[in-house]
N, C-alpha and C positions, 0 to 999 in steps of 0.2 A: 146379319150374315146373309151373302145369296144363294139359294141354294141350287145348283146346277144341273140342269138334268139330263142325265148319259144317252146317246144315241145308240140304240143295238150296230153291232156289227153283222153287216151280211155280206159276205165274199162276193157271191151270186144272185141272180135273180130266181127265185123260188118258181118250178114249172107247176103251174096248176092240173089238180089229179083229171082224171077220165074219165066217162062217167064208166067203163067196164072193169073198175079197178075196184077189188075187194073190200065189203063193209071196212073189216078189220082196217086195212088202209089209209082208208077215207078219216074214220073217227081217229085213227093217231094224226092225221093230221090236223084236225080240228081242235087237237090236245082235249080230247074227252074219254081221252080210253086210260081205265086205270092200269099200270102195269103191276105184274104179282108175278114176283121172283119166290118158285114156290120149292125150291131146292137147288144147291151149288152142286150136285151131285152129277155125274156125268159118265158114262161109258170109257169116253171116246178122249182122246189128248190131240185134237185138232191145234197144229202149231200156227194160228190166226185168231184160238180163242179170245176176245177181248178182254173176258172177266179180270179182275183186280185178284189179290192174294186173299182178300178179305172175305171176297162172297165164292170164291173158285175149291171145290172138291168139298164145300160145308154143309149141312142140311141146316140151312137159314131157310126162315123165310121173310119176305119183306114186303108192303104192298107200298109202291112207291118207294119211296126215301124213309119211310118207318120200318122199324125192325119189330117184328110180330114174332110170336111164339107161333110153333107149329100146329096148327089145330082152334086157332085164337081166332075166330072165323070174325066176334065180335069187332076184334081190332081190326081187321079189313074193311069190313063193312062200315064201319065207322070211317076209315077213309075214303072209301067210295064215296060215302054220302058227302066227305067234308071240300073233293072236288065236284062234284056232281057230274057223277061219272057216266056216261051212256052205255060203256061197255066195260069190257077187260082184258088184256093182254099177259097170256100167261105163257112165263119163261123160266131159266134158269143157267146154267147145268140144264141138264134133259127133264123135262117135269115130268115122263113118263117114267123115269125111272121111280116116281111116288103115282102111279096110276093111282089107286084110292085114293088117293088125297087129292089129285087133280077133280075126279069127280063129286070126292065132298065137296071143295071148292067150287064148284059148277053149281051144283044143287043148291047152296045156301047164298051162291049172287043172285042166281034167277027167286030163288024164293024170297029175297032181302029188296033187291032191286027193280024185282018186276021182268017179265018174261021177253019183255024188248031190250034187255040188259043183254048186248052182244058180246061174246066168248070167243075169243082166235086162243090157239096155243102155238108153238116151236116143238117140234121134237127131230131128231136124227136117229127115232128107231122104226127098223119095219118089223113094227110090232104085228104078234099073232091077229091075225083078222078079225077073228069072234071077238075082241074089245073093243072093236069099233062100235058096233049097236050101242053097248051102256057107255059109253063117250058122248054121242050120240043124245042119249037118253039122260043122262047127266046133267045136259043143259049146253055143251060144246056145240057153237054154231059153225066153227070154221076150224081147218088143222090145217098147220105149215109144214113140210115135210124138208129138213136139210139132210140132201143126198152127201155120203160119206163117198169122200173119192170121188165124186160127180157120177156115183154108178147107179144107174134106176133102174138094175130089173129083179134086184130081192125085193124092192119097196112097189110090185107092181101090185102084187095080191093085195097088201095094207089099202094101198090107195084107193083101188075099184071097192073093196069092202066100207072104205068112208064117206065114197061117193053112194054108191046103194042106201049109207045108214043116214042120208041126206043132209050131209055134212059139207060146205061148200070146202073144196080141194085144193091145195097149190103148193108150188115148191120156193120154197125162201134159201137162197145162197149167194155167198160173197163171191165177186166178181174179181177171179184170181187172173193177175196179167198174164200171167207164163201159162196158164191155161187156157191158151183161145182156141186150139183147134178142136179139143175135146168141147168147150161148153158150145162153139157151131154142132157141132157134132150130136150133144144132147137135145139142141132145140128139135132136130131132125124126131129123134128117137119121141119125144116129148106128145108128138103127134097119134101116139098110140095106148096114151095112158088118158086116165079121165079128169087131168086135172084144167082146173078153172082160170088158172092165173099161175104166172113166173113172176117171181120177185126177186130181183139183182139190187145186192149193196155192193153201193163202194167198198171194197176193203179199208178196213180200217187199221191204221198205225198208234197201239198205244201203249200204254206201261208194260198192262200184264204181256200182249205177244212182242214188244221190240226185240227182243233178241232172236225172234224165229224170223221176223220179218226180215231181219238185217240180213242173217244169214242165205235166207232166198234171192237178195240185192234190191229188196224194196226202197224206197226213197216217197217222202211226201209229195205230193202233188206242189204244195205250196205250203207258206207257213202261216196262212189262213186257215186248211182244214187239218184232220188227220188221216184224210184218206190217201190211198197208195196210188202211186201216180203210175197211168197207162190204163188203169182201174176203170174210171169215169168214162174214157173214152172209149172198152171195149164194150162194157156195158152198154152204150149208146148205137151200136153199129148192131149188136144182137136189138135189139130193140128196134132199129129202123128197120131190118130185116123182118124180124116177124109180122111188125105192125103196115110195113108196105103192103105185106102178101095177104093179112087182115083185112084191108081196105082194098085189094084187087087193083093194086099200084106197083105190085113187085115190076121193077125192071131185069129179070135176071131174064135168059133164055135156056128151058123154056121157064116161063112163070110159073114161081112157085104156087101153089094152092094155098090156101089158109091154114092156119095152126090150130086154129080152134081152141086158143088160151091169147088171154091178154098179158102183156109184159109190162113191166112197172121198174124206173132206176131209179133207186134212192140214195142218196147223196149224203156224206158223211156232214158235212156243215150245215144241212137240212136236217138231220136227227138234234141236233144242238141246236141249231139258231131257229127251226123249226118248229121240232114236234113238242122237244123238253118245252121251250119258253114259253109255248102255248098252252102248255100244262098248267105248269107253273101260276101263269097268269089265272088262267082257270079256277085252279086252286084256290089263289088270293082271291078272287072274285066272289067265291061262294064262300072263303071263311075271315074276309076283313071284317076287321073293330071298327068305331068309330072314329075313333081316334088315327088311324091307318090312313096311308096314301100309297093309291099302287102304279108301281115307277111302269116306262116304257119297255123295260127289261123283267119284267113279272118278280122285282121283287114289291118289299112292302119296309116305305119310312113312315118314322114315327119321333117325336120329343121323348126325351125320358127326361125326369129330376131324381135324382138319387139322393136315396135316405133311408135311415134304421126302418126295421119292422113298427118300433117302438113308436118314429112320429109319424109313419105312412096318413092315419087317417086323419090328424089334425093338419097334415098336409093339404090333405086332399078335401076338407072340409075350410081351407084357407082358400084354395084355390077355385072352390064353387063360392066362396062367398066376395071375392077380391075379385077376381077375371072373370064374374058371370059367366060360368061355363058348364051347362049340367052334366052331372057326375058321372051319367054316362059314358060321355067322354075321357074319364081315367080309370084307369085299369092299374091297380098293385100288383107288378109283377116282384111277389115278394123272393122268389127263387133269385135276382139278380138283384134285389135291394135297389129295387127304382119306382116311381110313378111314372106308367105310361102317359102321353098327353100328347094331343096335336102339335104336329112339328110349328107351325108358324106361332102356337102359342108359347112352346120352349124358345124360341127366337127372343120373342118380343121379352118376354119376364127372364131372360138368361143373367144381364149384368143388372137385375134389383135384387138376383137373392144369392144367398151364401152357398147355397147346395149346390152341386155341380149338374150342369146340362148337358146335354147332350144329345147330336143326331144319330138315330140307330137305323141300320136296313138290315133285314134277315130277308131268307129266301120265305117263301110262304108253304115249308114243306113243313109233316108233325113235329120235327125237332126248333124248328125255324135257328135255321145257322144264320149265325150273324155274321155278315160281309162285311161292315163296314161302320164305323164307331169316327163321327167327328165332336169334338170336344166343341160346347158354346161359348163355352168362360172360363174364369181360370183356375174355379175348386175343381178338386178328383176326388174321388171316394179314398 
């Protein structure tokens, strides 16, 4: 059998970062930052929130695609280590709404991972100032601030108190079309506050908000991404505008002064085709088997032969002494009632034995979902 190997889809050409674009930033695109969904819990019923049914109003937590008990700091850490993670991104629902927890979380990466272990978080509260310092001191190197209603002058005090607690500052929000004249309007106001950087997403169109979006008359851009179309292109005009006047390029009259914050537009098919797959890949990178091969799409194929618990090791004691192949190389995955094995070795030995083969791809997250199952011959379990 031959086996074919998938090309990633990419809409676009992917704009390479800046160098005044924040740590946090940088390392999600480098797919090194681990993400920690440290609560679904939330204030606020923003009709754009993206979350699913599954993780929306629940106090989960999850660090990637693993579902952890709350307080299971072990199993974080354990993920961390299993993509080799440089920093962390921490979200939710509002993670402030579990303040303590966010800064146990803090404490036990920096003490787990080492004090260059870089921390961003999301929050949408202008929370009491005096919690900035222990945020701060928790080990929180960066805070994203989402303005509610695009309004910043409750969140002025929060923010100059994060800046003092020398916590790098910036504002993170989606990039709503029917809101162009208010977000010109903020960049203006933006000039007075201490923050470091603007970050504009694309809006995004998906399960959990379709029916807020519809009812606003949103429409996808294309049926490549999901972001909202008009989205992409206003965020780019705020962007040219501030970064002209950055550079002492504005052509407006008279010319604008500088903003004294960098702006950053990030693209709904770059969080996917992006930041996840490079994760992903990451992941696989630091926790493939021997046996493993990691596709161009970050996941991870492999052979299996299936078979009882019962013959697994006179299998696999068949197979180290017939295919000269050290044992290394298989792995009893006895949860699925198979010998893991090099895919071109399940190829080659498929139609000499009675057991059934098979190609498997899972994604290389803790659960590793299996995508994709092709049969070598013609036994089934």
């Amino acid at each position: 059998m031959k086996l074919e190997v998938r090309q990633p889809s990419i809409p676009q050409p992917v704009e390479p970062p800046t160098r005044d674009e924040a740590e946090g930033c940088i390392q999600c695109q480098l797919g090194s930052k681990m993400v920690l969904f440290i609560t679904g819990e939330c204030h606020w019923k923003c009709d754009y929130c993206p979350l699913s049914e599954n993780r929306r109003e629940i106090d989960h937590m999850y660090a990637n695609e693993r579902r952890c008990e709350v307080g299971d700091w072990d199993a974080v850490i354990e993920e961390a280590r299993a993509m080799n993670a440089t920093g962390t991104g921490i979200t939710g629902g509002d993670p402030l709404m579990v303040r303590e927890r966010v800064e146990e979380a803090c404490s036990n990466l920096k003490d787990s991972m080492g004090e260059n272990h870089h921390i961003h978080l999301y929050t949408s509260i202008p929370f009491p100032p005096k919690h900035a310092e222990s945020l701060a001191a928790s080990g929180l190197d960066e805070i994203r601030f989402h303005l509610l209603d695009l309004e910043l002058e409750s969140y002025l005090p929060t923010l100059e108190a994060c800046a003092e607690s020398g916590m790098n500052v910036g504002i993170e929000i989606p990039c709503e079309p029917d809101r162009e004249e208010r977000l010109f309007e903020l960049i203006e106001e933006l000039r007075q506050s201490p923050i470091e950087f603007l970050n504009l997403n694309e809006l995004e169109i998906t399960v959990g908000n379709h029916d807020n979006m519809e009812l606003r008359g949103f429409n996808l851009t294309n049926e490549m991404t999901a972001g909202a179309n008009g989205s992409g292109k206003l965020a780019r005009s705020l962007r040219t505008q501030v970064s002209m006047a950055n550079l002492g390029m504005d052509d407006h009259e008279p010319p604008r002064q500088p903003y004294g914050f960098s702006i950053k537009f990030c693209t709904a098919s770059y969080k996917d085709a992006g930041q996840l797959r490079r994760r992903f890949m990451r992941r696989g990178e630091a926790s493939i088997a021997p046996h493993e091969q990691l596709t161009d799409d970050g996941t991870l194929v492999f052979g299996a032969i299936y078979c009882g618990a019962e013959d697994a090791q006179d299998f696999i004691a068949e197979l180290v002494e017939i295919c000269d192949i050290p044992q290394q190389f298989l792995f009893h995955d006895e949860g699925n009632g198979r010998i893991e094995v090099p895919l071109l070795l399940a190829e080659g030995i498929a139609d000499e034995i009675e057991a059934p083969a098979a190609m498997i791809e899972v994604h290389p997250t803790y659960e590793r979902l299996e995508v994709s199952l092709i049969w070598l011959n013609e036994q089934r379990p």
